[in-house]
VEXMARTOR-726132 format. One record per residue (C-alpha): x, y, z; residue number from 0. Coordinates in steps of 0.05 Angstrom, whole numbers, plus 5000, padded with zeros to 4 digits. Layout:
% residues N
<site><u>X</u><v>Y</v><w>Z</w><num>NUM</num></site>
...
***
This chain:
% residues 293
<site><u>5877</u><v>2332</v><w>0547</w><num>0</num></site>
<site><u>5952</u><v>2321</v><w>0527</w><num>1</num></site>
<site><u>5993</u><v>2355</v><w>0577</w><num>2</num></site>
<site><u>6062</u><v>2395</v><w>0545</w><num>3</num></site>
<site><u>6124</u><v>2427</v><w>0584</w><num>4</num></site>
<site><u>6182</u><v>2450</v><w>0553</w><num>5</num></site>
<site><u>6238</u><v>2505</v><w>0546</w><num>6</num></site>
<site><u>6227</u><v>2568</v><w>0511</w><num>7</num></site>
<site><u>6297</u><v>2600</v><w>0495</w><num>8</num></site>
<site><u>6287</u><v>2678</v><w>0482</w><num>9</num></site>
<site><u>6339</u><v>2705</v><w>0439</w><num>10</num></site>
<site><u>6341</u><v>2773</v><w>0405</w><num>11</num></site>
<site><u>6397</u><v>2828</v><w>0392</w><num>12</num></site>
<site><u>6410</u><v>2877</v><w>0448</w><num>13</num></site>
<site><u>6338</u><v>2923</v><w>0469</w><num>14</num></site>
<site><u>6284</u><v>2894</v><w>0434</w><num>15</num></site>
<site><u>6249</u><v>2876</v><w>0501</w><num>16</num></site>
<site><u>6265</u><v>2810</v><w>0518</w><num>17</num></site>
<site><u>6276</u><v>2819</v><w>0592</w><num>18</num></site>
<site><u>6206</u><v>2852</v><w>0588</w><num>19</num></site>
<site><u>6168</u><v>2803</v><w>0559</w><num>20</num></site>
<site><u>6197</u><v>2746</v><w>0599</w><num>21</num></site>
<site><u>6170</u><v>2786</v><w>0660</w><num>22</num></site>
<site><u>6101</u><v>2793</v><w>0623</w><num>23</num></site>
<site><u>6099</u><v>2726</v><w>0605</w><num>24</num></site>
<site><u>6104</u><v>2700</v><w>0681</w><num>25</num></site>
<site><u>6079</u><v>2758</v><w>0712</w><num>26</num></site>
<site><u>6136</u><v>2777</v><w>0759</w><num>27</num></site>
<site><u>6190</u><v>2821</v><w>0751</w><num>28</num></site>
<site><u>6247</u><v>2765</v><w>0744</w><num>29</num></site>
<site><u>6301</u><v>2798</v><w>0699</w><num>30</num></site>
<site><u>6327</u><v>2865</v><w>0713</w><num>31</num></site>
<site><u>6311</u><v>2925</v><w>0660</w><num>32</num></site>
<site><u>6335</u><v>2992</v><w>0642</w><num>33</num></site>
<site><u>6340</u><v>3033</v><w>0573</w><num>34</num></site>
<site><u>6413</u><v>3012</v><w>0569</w><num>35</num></site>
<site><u>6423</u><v>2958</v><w>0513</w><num>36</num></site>
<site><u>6468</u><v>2895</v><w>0545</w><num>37</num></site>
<site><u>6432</u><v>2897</v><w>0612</w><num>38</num></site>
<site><u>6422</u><v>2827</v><w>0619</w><num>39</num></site>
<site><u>6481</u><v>2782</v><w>0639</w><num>40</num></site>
<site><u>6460</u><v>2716</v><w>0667</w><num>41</num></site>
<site><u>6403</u><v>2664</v><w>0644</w><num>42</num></site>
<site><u>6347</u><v>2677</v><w>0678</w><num>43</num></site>
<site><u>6285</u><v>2629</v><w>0693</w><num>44</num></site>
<site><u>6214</u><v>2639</v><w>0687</w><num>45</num></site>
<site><u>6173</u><v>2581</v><w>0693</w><num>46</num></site>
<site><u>6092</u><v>2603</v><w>0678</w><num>47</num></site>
<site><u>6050</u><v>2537</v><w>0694</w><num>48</num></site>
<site><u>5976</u><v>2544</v><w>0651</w><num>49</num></site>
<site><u>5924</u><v>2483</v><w>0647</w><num>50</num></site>
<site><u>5951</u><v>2430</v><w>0614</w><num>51</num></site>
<site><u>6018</u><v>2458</v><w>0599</w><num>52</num></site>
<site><u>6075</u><v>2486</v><w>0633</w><num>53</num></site>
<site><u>6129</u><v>2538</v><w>0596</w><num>54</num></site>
<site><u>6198</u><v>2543</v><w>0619</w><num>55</num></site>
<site><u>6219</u><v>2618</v><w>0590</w><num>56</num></site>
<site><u>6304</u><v>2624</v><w>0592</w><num>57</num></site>
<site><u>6319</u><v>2697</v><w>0579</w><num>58</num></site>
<site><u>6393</u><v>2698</v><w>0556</w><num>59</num></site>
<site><u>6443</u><v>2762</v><w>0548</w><num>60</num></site>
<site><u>6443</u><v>2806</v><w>0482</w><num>61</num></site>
<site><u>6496</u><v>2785</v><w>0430</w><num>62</num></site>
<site><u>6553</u><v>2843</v><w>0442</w><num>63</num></site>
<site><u>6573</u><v>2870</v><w>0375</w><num>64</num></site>
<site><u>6646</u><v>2889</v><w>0398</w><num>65</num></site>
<site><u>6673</u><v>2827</v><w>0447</w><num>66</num></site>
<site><u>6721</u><v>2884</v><w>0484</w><num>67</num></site>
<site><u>6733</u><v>2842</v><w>0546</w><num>68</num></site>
<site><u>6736</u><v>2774</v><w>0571</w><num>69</num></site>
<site><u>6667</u><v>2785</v><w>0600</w><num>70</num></site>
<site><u>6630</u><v>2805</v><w>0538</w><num>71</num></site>
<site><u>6664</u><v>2747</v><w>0504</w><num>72</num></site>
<site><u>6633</u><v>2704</v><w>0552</w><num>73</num></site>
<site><u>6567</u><v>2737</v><w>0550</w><num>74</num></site>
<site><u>6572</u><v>2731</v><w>0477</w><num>75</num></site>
<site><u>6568</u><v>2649</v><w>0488</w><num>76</num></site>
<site><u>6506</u><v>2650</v><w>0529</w><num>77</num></site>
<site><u>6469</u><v>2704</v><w>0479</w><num>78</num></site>
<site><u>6442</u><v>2651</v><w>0433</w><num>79</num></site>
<site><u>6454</u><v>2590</v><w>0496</w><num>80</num></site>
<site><u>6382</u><v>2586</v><w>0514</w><num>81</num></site>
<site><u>6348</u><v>2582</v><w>0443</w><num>82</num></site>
<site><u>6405</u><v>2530</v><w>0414</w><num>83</num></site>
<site><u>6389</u><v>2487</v><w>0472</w><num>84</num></site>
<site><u>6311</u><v>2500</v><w>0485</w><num>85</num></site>
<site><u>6255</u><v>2458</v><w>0457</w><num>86</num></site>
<site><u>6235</u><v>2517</v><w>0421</w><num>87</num></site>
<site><u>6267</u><v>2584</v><w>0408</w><num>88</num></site>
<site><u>6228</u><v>2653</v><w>0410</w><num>89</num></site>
<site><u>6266</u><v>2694</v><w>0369</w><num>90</num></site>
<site><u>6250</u><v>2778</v><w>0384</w><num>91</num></site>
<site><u>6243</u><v>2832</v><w>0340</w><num>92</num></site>
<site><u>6234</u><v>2902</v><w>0342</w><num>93</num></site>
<site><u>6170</u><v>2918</v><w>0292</w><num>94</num></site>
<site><u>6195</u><v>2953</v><w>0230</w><num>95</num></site>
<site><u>6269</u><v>2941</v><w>0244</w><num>96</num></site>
<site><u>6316</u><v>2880</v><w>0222</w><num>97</num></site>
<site><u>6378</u><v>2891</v><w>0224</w><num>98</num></site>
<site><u>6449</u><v>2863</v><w>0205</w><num>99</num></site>
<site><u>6454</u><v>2838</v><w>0278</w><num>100</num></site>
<site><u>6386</u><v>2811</v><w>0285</w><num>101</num></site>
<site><u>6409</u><v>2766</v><w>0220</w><num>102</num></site>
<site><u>6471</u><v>2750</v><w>0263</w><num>103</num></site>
<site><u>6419</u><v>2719</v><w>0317</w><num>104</num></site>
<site><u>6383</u><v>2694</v><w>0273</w><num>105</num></site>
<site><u>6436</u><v>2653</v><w>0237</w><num>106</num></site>
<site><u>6466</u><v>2623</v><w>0298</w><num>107</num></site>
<site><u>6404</u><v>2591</v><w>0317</w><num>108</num></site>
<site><u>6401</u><v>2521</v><w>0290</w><num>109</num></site>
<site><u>6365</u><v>2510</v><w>0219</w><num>110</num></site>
<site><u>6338</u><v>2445</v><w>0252</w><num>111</num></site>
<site><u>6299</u><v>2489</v><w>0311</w><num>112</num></site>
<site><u>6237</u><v>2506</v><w>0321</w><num>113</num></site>
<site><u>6230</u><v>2577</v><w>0325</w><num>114</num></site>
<site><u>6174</u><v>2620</v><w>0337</w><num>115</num></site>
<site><u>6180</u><v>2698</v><w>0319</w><num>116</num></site>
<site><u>6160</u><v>2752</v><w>0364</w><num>117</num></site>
<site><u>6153</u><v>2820</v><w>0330</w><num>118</num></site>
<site><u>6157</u><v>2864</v><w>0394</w><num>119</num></site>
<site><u>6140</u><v>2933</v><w>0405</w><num>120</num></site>
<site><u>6074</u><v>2938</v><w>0355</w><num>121</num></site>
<site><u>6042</u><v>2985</v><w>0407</w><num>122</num></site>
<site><u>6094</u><v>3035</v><w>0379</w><num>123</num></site>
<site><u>6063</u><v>3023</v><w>0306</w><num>124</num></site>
<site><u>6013</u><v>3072</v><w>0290</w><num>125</num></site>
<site><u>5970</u><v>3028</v><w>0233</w><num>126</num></site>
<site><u>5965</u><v>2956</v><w>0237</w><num>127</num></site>
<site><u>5974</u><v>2965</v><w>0154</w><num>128</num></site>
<site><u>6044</u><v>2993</v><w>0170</w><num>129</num></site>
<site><u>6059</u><v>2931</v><w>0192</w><num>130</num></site>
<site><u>6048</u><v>2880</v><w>0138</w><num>131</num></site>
<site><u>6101</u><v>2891</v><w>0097</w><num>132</num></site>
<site><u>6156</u><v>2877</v><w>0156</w><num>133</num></site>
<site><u>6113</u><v>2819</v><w>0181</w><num>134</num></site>
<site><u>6118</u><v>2789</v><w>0101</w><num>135</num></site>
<site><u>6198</u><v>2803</v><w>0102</w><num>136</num></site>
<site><u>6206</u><v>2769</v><w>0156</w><num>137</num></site>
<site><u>6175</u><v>2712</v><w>0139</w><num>138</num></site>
<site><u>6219</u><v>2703</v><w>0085</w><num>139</num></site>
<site><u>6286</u><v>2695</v><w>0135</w><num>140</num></site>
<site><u>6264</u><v>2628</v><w>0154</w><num>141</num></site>
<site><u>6208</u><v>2577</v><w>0158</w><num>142</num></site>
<site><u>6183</u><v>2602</v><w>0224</w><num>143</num></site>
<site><u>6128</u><v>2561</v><w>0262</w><num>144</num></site>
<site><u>6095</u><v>2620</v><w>0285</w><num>145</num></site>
<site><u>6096</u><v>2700</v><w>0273</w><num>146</num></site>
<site><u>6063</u><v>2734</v><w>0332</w><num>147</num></site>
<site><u>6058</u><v>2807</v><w>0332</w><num>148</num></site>
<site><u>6064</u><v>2824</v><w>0410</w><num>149</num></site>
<site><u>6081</u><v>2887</v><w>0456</w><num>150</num></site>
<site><u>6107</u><v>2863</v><w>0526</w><num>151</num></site>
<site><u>6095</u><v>2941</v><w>0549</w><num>152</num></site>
<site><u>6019</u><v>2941</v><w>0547</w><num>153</num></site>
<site><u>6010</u><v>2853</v><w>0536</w><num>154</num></site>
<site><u>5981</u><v>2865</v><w>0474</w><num>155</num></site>
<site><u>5976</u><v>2783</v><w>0438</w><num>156</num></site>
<site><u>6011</u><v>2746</v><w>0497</w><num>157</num></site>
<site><u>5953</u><v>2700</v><w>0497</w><num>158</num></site>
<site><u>5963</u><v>2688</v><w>0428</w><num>159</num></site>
<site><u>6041</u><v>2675</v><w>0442</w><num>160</num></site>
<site><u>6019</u><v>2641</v><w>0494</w><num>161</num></site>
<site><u>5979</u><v>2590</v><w>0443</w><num>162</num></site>
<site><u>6030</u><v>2585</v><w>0385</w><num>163</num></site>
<site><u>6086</u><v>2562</v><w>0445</w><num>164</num></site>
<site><u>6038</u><v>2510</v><w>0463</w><num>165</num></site>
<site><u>6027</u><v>2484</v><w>0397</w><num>166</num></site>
<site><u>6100</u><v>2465</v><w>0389</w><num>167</num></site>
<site><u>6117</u><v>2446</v><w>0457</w><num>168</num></site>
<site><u>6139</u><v>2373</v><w>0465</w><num>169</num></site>
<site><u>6084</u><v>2336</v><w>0510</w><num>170</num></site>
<site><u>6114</u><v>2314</v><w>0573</w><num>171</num></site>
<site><u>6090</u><v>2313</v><w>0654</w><num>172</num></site>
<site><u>6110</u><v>2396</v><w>0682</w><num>173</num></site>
<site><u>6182</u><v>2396</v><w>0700</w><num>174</num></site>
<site><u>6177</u><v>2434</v><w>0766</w><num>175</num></site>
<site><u>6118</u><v>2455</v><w>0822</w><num>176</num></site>
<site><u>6057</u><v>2495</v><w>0797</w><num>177</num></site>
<site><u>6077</u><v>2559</v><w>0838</w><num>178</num></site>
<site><u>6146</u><v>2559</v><w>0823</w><num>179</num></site>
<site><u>6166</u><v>2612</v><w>0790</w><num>180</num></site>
<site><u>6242</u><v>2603</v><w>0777</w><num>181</num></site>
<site><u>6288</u><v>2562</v><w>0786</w><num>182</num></site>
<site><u>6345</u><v>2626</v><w>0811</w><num>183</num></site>
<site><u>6345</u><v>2636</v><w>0885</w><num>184</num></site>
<site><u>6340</u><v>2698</v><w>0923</w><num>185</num></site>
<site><u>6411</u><v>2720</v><w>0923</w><num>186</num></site>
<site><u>6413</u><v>2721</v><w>0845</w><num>187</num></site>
<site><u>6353</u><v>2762</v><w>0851</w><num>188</num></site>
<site><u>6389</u><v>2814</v><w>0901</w><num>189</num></site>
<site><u>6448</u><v>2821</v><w>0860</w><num>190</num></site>
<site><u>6404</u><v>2840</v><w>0793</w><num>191</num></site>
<site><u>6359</u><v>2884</v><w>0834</w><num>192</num></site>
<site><u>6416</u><v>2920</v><w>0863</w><num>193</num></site>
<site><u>6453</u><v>2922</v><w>0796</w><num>194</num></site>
<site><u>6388</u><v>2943</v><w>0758</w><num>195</num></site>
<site><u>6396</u><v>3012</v><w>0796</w><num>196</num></site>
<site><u>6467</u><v>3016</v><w>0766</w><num>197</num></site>
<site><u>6446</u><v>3019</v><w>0696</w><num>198</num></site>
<site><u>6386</u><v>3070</v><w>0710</w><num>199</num></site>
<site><u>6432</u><v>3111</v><w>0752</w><num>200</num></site>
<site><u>6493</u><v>3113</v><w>0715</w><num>201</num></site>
<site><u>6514</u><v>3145</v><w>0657</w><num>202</num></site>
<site><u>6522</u><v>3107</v><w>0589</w><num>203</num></site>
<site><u>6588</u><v>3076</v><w>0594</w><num>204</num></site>
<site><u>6602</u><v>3059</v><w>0673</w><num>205</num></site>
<site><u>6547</u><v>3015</v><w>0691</w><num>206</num></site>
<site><u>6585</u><v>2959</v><w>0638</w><num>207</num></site>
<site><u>6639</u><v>2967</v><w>0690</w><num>208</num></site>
<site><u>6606</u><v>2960</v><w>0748</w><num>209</num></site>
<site><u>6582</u><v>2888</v><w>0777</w><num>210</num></site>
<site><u>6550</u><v>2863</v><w>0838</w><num>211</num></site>
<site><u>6572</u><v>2814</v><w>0893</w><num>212</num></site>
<site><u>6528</u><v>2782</v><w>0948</w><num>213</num></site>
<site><u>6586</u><v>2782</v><w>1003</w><num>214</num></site>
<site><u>6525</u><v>2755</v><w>1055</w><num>215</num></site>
<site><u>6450</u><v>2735</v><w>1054</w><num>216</num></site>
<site><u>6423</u><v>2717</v><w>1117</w><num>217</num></site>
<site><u>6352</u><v>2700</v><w>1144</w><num>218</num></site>
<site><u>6338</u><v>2732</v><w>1213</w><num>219</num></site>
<site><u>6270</u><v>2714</v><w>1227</w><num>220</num></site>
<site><u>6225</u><v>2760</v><w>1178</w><num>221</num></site>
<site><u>6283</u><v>2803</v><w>1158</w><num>222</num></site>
<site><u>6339</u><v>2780</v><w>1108</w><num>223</num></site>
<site><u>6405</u><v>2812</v><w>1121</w><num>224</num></site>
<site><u>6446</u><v>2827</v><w>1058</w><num>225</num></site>
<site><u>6512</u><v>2855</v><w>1044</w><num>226</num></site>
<site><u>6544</u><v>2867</v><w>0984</w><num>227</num></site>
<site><u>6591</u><v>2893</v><w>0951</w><num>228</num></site>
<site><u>6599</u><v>2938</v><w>0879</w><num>229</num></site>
<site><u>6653</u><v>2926</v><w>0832</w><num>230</num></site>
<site><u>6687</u><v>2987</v><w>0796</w><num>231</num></site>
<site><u>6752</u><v>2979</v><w>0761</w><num>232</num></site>
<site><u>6774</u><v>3057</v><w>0773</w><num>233</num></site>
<site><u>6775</u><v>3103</v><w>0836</w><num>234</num></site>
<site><u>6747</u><v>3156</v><w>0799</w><num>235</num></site>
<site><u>6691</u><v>3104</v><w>0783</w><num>236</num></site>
<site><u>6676</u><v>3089</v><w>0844</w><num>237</num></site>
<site><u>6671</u><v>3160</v><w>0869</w><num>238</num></site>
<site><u>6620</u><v>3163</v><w>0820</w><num>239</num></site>
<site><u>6587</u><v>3110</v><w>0842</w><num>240</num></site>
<site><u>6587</u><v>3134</v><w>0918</w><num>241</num></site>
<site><u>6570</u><v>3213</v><w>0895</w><num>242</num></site>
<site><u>6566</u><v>3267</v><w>0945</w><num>243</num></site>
<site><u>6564</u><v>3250</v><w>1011</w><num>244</num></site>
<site><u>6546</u><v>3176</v><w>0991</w><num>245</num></site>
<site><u>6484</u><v>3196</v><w>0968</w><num>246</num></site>
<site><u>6476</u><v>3163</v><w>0901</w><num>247</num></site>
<site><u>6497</u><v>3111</v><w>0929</w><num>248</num></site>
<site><u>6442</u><v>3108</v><w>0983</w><num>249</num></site>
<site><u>6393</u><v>3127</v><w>0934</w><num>250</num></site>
<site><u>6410</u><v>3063</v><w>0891</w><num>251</num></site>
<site><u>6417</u><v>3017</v><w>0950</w><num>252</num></site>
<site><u>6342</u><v>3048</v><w>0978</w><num>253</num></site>
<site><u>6306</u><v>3038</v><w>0907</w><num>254</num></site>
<site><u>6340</u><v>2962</v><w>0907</w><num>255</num></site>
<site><u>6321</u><v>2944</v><w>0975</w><num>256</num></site>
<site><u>6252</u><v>2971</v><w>0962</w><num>257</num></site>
<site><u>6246</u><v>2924</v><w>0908</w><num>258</num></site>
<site><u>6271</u><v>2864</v><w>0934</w><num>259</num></site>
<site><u>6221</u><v>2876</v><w>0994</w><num>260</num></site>
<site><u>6162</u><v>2870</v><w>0947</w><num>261</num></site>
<site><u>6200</u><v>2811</v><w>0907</w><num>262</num></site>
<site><u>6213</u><v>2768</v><w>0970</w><num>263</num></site>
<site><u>6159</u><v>2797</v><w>1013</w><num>264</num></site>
<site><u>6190</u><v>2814</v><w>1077</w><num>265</num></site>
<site><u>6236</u><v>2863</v><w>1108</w><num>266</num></site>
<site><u>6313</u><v>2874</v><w>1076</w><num>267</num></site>
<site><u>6368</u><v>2898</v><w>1111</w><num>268</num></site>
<site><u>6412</u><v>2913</v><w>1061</w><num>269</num></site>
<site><u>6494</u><v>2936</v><w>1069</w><num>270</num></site>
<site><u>6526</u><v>2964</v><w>1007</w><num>271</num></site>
<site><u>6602</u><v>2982</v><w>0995</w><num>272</num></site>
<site><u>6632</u><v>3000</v><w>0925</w><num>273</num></site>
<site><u>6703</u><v>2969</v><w>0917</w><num>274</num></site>
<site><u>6756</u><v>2984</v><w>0860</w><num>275</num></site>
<site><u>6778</u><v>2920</v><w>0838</w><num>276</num></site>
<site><u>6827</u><v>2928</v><w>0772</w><num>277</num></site>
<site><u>6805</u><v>2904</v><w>0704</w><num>278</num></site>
<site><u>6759</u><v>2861</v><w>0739</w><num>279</num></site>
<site><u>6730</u><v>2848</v><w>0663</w><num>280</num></site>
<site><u>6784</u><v>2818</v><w>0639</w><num>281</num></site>
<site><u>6804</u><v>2770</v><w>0707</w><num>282</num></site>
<site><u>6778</u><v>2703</v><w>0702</w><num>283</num></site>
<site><u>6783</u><v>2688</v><w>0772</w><num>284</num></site>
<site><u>6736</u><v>2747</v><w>0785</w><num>285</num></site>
<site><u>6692</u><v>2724</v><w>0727</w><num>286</num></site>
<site><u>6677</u><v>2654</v><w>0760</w><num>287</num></site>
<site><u>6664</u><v>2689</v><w>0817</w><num>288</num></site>
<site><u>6612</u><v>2725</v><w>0793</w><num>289</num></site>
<site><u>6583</u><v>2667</v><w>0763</w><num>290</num></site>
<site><u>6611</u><v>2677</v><w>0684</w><num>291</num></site>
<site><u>6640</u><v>2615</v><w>0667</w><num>292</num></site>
***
């Protein structure tokens, strides 16, 4: 049997689940989520390896309507990144809703790639009828390869995802090991998990303020030793972020270490400080820090 591997760029406007079906597509929580749109900053890796084929999923950052800093300007590069430069682009959709910035998307994606649709969120639609109309609009948008109905909640249709993305898939030898799951190393992962608890703690506008630094990441035996460190740009943000006593703060940094136990599966030390570093947004010396070039 002809053997396929190739990238999968998932691009989509800002909450229609892409984060969530990348993790239900490789079966392991890889990018960070949380009801907040714009949660997503880096490109994150998830390679699933099948019989005969191998998919390399690249879950990219939301395209930010208002570019209000230097860093969603640079996110705003990367949004569409991963499906311009992909074998194949999965383009996301909400079920029952297109709207002027899904177009946007849309638009900046190629007219000589291969896209496949993904109408997300059908577990939310109460009649499959309901849903025939959208599914015929959106066919008229573009000459897709594929429209696949999916929910990444309950994994309704994956398989069938699954089998359209294989169809289209250039044929090649797989790309990396069959157990490998990404190709982002542990640190990343600590950072995301840590900032993950930002945006489900916070309140709506201070988590885009806040970022996570790995200062350390150590291996002592079974136990990895992290420190790091949380960006705010205000003092009165990062008295927020610590709360009474420093208990929000330990409540975040509990819930993330918890997590990255079960991710890396082994025992986390984990050191947290929150420091108030200036328009940190809008510094590009920060910014390449933190990995947004």
């Amino acid at each position: 049997m002809t053997h396929r591997c190739g990238t999968v760029g998932i691009a989509g406007r800002p909450n229609t689940g892409k984060s969530s079906l990348l993790n239900r597509l490789v079966g392991e929580k890889l990018s960070i989520v949380s009801p907040k749109p714009q949660t997503t900053r880096h490109l994150v890796t998830g390679i699933l390896t099948q019989p005969g084929c191998q998919y390399v999923f690249v879950d990219a950052p939301g395209q930010q309507s208002q570019s209000r800093s230097a860093l969603h300007r640079r996110l705003n590069r990367r949004a569409t990144q991963a499906a311009r430069e992909a074998d194949v682009a999965l383009f996301l959709v909400e079920a029952g809703r297109f709207t002027p910035e899904d177009r946007a998307v849309l638009e900046a994606i190629p007219a000589s790639q291969t896209v496949v649709a993904v109408v997300n969120k059908v577990d939310r639609v109460k009649k499959h009828a309901d849903l025939i109309p959208f599914l015929e609009r959106l066919s008229s948008t573009r000459d897709f390869a594929a429209i696949v109905p999916v929910s990444a909640k309950t994994g309704k249709n994956i398989p069938a995802l699954l089998e359209a993305l294989r169809e289209v898939l250039p044929e090649g030898p797989a790309a990396y090991p069959p157990d490998q799951l990404t190709d982002r190393d542990e640190r990343f992962f600590a950072g995301e998990l840590l900032r993950e608890k930002l945006f489900q703690e916070m309140g709506e506008e201070l988590p885009y303020r806040c970022e996570v630094l790995i200062d350390s990441f150590k291996q002592e035996g079974r136990l990895r030793r992290i420190e790091a460190t949380i960006l705010v740009e205000r003092d009165s943000q990062k008295a927020i972020v610590v709360g009474a006593g420093g208990a929000r703060l330990k409540k975040m940094a509990s819930a993330a270490r918890k997590d990255m136990e079960r991710l890396f599966g082994g025992k986390v030390y984990l050191g947290t400080w929150v420091k108030v570093r200036k328009a940190w947004t809008d510094d590009a010396r920060v910014l390449r820090q933190l990995g947004y070039e």
